[in-house]
N, CA and C of each residue as an Amber inpcrd file, in Angstrom:
protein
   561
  91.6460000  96.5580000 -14.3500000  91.8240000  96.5390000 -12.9160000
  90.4590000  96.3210000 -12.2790000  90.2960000  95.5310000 -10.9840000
  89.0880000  95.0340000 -10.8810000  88.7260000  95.1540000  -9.4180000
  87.9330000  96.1540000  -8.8130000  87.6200000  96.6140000  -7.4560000
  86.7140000  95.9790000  -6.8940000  87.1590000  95.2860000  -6.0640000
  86.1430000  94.8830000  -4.5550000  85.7650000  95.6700000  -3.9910000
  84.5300000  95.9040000  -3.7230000  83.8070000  96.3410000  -2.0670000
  82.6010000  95.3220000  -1.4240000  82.8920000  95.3820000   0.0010000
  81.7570000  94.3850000   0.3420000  80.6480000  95.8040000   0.7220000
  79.7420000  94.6530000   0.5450000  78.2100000  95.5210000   0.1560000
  77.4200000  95.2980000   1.8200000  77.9500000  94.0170000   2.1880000
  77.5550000  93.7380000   3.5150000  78.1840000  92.3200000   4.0980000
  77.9460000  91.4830000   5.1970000  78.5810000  90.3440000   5.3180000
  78.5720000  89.3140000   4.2240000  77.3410000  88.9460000   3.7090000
  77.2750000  88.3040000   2.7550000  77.2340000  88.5610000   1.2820000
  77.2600000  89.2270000   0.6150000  77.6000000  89.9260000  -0.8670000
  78.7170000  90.4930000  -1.1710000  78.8410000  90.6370000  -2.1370000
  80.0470000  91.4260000  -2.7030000  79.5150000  92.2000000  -3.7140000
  79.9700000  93.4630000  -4.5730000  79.9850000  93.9520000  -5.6860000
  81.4320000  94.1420000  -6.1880000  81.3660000  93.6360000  -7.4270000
  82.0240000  93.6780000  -8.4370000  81.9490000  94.9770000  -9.3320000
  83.0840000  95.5510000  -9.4410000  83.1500000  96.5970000 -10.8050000
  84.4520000  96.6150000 -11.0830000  84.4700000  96.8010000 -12.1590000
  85.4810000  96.4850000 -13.1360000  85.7550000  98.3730000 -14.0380000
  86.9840000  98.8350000 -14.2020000  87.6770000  99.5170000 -14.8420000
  88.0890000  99.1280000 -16.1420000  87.3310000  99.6550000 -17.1350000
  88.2490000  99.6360000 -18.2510000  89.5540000 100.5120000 -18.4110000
  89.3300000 100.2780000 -19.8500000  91.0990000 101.0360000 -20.2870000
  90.0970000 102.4030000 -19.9420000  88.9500000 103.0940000 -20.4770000
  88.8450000 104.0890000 -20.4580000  88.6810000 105.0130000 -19.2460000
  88.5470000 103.9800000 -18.0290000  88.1260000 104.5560000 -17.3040000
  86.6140000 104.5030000 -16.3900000  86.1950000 104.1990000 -17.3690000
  84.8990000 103.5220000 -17.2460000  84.4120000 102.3430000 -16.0830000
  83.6570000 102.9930000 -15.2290000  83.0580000 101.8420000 -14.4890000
  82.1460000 100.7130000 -15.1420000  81.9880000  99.3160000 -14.7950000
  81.2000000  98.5440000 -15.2780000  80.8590000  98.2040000 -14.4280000
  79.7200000  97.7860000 -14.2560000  79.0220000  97.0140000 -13.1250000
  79.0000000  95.4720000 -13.8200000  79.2700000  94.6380000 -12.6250000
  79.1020000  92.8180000 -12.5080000  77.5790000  92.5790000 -12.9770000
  76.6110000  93.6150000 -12.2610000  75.3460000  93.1530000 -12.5640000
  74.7740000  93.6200000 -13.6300000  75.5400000  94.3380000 -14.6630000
  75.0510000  94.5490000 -15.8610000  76.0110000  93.5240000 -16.4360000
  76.5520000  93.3840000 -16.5320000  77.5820000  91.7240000 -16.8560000
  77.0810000  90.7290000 -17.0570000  76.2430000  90.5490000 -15.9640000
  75.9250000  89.1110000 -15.4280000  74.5400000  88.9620000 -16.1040000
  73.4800000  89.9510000 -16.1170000  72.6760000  90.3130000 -16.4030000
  72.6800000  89.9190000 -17.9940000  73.5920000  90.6940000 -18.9510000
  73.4390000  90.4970000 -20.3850000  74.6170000  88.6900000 -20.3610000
  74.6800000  87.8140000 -19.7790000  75.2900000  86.9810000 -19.8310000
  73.8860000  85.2560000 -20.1860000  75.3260000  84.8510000 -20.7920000
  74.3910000  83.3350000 -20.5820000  74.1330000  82.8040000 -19.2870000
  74.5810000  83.0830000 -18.2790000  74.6340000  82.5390000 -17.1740000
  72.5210000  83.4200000 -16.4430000  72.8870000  84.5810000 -17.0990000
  71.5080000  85.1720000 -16.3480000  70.5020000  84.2090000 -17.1370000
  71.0260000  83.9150000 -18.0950000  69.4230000  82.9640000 -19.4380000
  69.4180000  81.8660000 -18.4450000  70.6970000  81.1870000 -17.9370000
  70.5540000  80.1040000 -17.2920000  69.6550000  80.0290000 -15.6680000
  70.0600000  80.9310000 -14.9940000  69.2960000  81.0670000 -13.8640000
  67.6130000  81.1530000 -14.3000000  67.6440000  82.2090000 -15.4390000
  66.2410000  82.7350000 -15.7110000  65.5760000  81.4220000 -16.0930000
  66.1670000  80.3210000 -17.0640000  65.4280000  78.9670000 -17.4790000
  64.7380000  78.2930000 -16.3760000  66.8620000  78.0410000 -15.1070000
  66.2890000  77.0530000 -14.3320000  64.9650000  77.9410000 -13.3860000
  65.0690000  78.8630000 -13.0130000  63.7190000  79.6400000 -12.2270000
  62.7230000  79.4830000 -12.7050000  62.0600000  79.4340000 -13.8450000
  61.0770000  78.7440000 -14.9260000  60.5480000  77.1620000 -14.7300000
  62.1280000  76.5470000 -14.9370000  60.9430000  75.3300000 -15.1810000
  60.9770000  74.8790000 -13.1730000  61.4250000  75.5320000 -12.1320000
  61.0870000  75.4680000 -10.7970000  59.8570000  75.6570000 -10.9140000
  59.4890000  76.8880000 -11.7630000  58.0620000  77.0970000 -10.8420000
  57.1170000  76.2790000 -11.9910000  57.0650000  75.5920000 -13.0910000
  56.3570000  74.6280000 -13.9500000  57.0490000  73.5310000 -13.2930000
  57.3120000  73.0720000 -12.5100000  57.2340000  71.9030000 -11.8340000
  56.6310000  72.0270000 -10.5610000  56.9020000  72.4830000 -10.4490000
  55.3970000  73.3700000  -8.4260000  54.2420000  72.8570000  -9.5300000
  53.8070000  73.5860000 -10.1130000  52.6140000  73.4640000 -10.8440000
  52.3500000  72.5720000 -11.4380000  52.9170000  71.5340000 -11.4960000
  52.6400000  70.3500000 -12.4430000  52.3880000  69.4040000 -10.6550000
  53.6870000  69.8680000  -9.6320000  53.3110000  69.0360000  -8.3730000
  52.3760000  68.8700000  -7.9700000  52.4180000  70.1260000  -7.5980000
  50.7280000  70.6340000  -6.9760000  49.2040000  70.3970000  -7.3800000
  49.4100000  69.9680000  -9.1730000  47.9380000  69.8940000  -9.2120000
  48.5070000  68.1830000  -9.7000000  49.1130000  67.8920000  -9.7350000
  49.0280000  66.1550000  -9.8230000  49.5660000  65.3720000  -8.7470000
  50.3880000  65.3530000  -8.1360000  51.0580000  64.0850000  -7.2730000
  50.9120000  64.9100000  -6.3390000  51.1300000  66.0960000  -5.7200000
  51.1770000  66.9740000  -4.6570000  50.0930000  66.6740000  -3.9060000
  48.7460000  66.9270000  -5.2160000  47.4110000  66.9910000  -4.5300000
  46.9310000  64.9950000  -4.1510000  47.5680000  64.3840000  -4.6400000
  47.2650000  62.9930000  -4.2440000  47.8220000  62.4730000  -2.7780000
  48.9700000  63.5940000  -2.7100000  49.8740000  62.7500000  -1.0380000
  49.3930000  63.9100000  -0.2090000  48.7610000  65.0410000  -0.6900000
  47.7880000  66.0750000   0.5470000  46.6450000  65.2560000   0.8290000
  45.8810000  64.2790000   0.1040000  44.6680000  63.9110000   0.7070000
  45.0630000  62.2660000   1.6830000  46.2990000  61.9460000   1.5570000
  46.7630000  61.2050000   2.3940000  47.0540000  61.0820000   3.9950000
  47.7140000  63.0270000   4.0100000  47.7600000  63.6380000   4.9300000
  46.7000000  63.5890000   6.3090000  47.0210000  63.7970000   7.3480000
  46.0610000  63.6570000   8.6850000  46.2840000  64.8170000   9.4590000
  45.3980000  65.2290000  10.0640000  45.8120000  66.1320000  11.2770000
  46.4810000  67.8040000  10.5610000  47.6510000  68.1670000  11.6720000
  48.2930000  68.8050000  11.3900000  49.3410000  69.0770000   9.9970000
  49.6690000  67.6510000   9.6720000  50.5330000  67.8230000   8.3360000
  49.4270000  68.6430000   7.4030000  47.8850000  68.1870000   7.3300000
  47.3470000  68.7470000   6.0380000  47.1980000  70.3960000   6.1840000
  47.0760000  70.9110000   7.5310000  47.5220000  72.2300000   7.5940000
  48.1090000  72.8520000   7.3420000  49.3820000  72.0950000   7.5660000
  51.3170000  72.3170000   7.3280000  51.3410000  72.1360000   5.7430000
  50.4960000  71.1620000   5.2600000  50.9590000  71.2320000   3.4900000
  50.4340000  72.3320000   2.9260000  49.0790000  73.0300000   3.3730000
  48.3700000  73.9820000   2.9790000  49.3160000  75.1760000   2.7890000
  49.5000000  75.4330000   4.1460000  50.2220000  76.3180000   4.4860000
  51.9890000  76.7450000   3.0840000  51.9040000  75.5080000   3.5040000
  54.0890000  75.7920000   2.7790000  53.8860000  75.5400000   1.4650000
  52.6460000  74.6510000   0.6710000  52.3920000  75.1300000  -0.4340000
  52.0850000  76.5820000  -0.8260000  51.3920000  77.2820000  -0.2550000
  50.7970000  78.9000000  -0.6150000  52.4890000  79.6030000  -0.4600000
  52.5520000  79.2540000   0.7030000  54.2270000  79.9290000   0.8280000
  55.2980000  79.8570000  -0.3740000  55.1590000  78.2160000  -0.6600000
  55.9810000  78.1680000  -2.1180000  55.5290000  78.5840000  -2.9490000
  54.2790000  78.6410000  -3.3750000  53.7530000  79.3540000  -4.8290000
  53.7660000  81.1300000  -4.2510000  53.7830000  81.6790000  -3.3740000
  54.1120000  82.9310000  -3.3880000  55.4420000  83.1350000  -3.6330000
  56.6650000  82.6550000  -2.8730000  57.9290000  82.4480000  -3.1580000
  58.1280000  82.7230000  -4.8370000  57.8530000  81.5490000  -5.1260000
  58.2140000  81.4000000  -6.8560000  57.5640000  82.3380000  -7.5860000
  56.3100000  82.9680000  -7.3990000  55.6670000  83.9330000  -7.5750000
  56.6930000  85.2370000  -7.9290000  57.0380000  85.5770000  -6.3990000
  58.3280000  86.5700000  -6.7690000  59.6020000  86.8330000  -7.3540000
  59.8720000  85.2910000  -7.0310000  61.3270000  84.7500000  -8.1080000
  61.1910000  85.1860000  -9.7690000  59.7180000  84.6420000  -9.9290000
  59.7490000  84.6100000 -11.1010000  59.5260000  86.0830000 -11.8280000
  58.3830000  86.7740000 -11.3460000  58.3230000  88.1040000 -11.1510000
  60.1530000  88.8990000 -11.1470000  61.0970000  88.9330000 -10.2880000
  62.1390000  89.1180000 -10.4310000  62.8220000  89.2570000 -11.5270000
  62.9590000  87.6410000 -11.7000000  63.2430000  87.2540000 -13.3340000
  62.7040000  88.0480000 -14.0920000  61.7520000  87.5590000 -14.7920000
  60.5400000  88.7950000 -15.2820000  61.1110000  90.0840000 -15.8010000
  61.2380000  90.8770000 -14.3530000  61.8560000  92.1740000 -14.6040000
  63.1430000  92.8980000 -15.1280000  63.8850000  91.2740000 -14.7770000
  65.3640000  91.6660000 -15.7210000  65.4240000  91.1050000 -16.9400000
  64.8400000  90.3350000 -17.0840000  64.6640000  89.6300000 -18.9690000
  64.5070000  90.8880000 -19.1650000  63.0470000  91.7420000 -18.9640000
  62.3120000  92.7670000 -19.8410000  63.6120000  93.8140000 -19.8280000
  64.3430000  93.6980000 -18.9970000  64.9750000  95.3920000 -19.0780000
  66.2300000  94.9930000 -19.6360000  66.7150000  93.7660000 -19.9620000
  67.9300000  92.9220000 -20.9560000  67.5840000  92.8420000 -22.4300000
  66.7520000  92.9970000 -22.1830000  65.8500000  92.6180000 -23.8820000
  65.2740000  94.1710000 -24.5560000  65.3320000  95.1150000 -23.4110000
  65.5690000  96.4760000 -23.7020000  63.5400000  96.9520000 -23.8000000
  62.7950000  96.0240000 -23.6080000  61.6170000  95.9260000 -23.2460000
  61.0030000  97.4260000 -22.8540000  61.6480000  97.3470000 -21.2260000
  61.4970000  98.1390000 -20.2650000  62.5220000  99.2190000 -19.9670000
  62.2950000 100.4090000 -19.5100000  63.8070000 101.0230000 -18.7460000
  64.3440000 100.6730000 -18.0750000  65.6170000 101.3000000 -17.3740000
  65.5990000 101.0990000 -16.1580000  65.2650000 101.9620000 -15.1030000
  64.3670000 102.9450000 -15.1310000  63.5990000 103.8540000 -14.4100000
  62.3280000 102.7650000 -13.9710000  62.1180000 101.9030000 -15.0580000
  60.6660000 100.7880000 -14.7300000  61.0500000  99.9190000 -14.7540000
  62.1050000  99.2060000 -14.2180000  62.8560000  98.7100000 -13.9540000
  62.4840000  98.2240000 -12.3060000  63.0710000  99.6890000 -11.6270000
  63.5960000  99.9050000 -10.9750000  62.0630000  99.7350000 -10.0090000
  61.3370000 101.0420000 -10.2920000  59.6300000 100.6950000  -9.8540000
  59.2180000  99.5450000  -9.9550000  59.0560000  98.4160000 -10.8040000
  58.4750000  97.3880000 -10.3460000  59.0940000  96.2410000  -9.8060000
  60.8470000  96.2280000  -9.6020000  61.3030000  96.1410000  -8.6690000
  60.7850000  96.2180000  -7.1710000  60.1570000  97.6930000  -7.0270000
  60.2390000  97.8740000  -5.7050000  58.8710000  97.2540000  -5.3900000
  57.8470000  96.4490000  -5.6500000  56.7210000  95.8700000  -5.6920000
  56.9350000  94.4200000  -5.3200000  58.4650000  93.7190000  -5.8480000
  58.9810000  92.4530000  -5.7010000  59.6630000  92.1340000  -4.1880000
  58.3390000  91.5340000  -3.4480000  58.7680000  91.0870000  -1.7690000
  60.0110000  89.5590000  -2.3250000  60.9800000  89.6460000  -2.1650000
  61.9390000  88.7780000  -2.1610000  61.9890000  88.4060000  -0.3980000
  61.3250000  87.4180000   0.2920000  61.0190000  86.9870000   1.3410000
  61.4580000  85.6630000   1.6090000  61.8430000  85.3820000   3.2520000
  62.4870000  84.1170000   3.0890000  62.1230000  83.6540000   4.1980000
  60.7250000  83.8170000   4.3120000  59.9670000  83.0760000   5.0100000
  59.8210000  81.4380000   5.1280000  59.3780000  80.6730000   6.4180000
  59.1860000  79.9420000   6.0600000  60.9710000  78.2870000   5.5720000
  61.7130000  78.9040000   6.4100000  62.9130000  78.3000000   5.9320000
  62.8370000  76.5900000   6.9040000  62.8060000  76.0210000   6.0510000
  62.6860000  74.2450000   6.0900000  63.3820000  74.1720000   7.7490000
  64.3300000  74.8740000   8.2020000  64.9400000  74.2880000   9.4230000
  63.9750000  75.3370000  10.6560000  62.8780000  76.0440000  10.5060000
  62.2270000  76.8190000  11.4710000  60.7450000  76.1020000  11.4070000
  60.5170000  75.3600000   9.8010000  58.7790000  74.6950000  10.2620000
  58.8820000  73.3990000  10.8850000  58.1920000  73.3700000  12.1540000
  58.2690000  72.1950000  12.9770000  57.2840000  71.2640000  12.2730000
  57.2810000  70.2010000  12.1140000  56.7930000  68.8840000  11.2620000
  57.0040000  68.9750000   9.2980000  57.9460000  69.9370000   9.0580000
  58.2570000  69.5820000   8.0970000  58.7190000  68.6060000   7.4580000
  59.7960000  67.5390000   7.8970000  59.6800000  65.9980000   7.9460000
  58.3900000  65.3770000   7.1350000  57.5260000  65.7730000   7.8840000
  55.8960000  65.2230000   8.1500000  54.8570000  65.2720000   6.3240000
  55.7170000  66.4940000   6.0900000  55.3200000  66.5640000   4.4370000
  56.1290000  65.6060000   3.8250000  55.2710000  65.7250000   2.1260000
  55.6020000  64.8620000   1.1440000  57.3000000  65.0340000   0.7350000
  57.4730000  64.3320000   0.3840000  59.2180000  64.2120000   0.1980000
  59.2250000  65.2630000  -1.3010000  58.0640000  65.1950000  -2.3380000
  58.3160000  65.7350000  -3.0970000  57.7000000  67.4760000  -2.9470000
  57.3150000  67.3990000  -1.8990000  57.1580000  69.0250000  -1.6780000
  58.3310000  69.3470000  -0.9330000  58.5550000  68.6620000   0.1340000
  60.0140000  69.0360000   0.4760000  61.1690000  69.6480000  -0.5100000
  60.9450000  68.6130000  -1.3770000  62.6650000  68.8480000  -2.2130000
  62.1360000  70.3310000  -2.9850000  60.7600000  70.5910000  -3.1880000
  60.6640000  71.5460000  -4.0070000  60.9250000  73.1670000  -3.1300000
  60.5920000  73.1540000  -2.0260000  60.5960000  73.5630000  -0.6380000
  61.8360000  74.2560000  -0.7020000  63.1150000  73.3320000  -1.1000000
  64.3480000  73.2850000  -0.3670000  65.2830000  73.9660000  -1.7940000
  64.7270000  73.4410000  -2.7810000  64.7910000  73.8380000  -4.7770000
  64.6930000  75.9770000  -4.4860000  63.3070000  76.0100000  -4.0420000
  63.1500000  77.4660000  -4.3260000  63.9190000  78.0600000  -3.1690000
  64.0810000  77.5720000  -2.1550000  65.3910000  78.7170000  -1.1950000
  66.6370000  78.8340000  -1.9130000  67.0960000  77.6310000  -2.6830000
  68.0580000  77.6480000  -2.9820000  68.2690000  79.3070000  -3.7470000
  67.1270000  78.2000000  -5.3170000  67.0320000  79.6610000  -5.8490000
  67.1340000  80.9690000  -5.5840000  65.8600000  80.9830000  -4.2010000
  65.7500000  82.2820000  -3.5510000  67.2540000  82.6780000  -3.3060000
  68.1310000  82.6300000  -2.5070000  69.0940000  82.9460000  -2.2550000
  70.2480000  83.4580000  -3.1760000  70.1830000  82.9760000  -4.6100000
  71.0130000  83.1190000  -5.5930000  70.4820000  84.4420000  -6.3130000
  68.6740000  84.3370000  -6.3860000  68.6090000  85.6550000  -6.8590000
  68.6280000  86.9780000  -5.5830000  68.6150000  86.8180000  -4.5540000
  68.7620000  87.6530000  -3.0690000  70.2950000  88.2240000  -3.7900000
  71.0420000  87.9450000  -4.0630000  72.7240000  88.0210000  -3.9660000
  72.7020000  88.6400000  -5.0610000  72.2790000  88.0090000  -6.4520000
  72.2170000  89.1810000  -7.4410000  71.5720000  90.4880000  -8.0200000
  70.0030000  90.1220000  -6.6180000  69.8780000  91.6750000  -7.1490000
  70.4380000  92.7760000  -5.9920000  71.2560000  91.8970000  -4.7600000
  72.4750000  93.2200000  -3.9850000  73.4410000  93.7400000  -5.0800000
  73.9580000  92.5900000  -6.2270000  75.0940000  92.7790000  -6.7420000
  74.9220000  93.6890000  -7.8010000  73.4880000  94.0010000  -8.3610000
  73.1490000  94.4210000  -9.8390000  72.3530000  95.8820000  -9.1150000
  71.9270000  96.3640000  -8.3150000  71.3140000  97.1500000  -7.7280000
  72.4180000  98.2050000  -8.2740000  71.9210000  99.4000000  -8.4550000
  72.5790000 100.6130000  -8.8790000  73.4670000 101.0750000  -8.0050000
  74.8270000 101.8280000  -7.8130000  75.1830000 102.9060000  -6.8840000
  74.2740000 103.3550000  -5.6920000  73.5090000 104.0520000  -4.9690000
  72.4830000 104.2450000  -4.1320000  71.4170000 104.2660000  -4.3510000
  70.9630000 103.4360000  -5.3420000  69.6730000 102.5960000  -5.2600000
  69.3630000 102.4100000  -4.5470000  67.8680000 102.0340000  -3.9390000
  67.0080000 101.6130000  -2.7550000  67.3960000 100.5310000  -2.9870000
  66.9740000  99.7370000  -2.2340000  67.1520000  97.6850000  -2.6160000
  65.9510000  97.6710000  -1.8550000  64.7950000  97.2630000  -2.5970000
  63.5150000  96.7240000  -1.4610000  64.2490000  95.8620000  -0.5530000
  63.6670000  96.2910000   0.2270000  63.7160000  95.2270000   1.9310000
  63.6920000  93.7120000   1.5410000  64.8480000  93.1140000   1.7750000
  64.5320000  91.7220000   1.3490000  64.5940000  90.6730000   2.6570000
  63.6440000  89.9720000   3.3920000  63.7620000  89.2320000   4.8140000
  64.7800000  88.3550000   4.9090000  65.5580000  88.9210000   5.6350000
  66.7240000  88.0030000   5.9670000  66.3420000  86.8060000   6.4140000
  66.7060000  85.4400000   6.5420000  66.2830000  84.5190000   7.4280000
  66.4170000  84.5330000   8.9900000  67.2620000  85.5640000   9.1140000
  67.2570000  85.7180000  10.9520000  66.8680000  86.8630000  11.4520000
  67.2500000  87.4650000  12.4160000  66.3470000  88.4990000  13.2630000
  67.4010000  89.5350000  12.8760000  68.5660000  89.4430000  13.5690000
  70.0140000  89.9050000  13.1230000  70.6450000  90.2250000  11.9440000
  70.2110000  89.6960000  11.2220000  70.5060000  90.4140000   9.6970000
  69.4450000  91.1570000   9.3180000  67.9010000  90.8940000   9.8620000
  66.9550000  92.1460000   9.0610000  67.3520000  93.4380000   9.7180000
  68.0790000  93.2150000  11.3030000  68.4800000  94.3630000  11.9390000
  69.7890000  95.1920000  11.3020000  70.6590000  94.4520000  10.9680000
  72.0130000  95.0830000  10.1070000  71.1910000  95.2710000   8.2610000
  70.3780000  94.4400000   7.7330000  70.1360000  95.2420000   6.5240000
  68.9750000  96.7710000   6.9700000  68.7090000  97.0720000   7.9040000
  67.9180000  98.2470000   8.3760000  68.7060000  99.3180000   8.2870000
  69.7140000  98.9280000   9.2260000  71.3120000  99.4430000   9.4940000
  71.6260000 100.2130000   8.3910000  71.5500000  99.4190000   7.4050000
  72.8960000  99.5650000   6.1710000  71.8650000 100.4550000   5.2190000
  70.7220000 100.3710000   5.4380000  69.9090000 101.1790000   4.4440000
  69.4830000 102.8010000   4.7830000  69.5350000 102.5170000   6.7010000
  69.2110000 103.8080000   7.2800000  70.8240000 104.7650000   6.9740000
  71.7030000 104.1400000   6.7920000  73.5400000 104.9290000   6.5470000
  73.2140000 104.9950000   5.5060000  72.8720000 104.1250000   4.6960000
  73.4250000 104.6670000   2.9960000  72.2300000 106.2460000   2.5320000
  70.9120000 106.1750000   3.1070000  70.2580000 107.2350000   2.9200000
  70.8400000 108.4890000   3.3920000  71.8470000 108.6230000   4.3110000
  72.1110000 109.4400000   5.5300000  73.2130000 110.4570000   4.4570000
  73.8770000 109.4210000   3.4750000  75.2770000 110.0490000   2.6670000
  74.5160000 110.7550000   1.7860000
């Protein structure tokens, strides 16, 4: 038998009942699954392709740049290599604690060190256009990502676990995830 609860507008958690009784969590599921190797790969070779961009073709269409774009590339490059930074970091932390590495007490702590931020979203930087097409797509590659791991670590997060603060892309959702964190402490 298999229980829904929504976690907030956008997430869900999954848990599942066995015969025994037994709760399972989706994100320990998902977690020991091929599907987590798969996210964990493609998050990998995202951020070895930033790095292969950035110091070869990236850095050839930045010195092309004029004016404001070379600001703007400065800028949303550091942004993307921090981004992927944390993605990967993320990753990171659930390989180690799948692979039985780590606990999940340290787990959980260096978790709370991982800014999952979503700064910086392609439809709020004005002359983004204006950048390289291949920083763009990479730009547009790690939100994706970002967003897929945002959802699984709501879904894999413990019973009343903290969930570090993760930046919503709008004003209105960092205000309802405030919300939802100041109630769940309150129970």
């Amino acid at each position: 038998m298999s229980k829904r609860s929504m976690k907030d507008k956008t997430s869900f958690e999954f848990r599942d009942v066995n015969a025994e009784g037994v709760t399972v969590s989706f994100g320990e599921r998902f977690q020991a699954s091929a599907q987590f190797d798969r996210v964990f790969k493609e998050g990998m070779a995202l951020v070895e392709r930033t790095a292969g961009y950035l110091d070869g073709e990236g850095r050839k269409a930045s010195k092309a740049l004029t004016g404001q774009a070379t600001v703007l590339y400065t800028t949303e490059s550091m942004r993307l290599t921090t981004r992927l930074l944390d993605l990967a970091s993320w990753l990171l932390i659930r390989r180690a604690l799948k692979d039985g590495e780590i606990s999940e007490a340290e787990a959980q702590k260096k978790r709370a060190r991982v800014k999952l931020q979503s700064l910086g979203r392609p439809s709020h930087i004005r002359g983004f256009t204006d950048l390289p097409a291949g920083l763009q797509k990479l730009i547009e590659e790690s939100f994706a990502l970002h967003d897929r791991i945002v959802q699984l670590d709501m879904s894999m997060a413990a019973p009343g676990e903290d969930i570090p603060a993760i930046s919503p892309s709008n004003p209105v959702g960092a205000q309802i995830s405030r919300l939802q964190q100041a109630f769940a402490k309150a129970n």
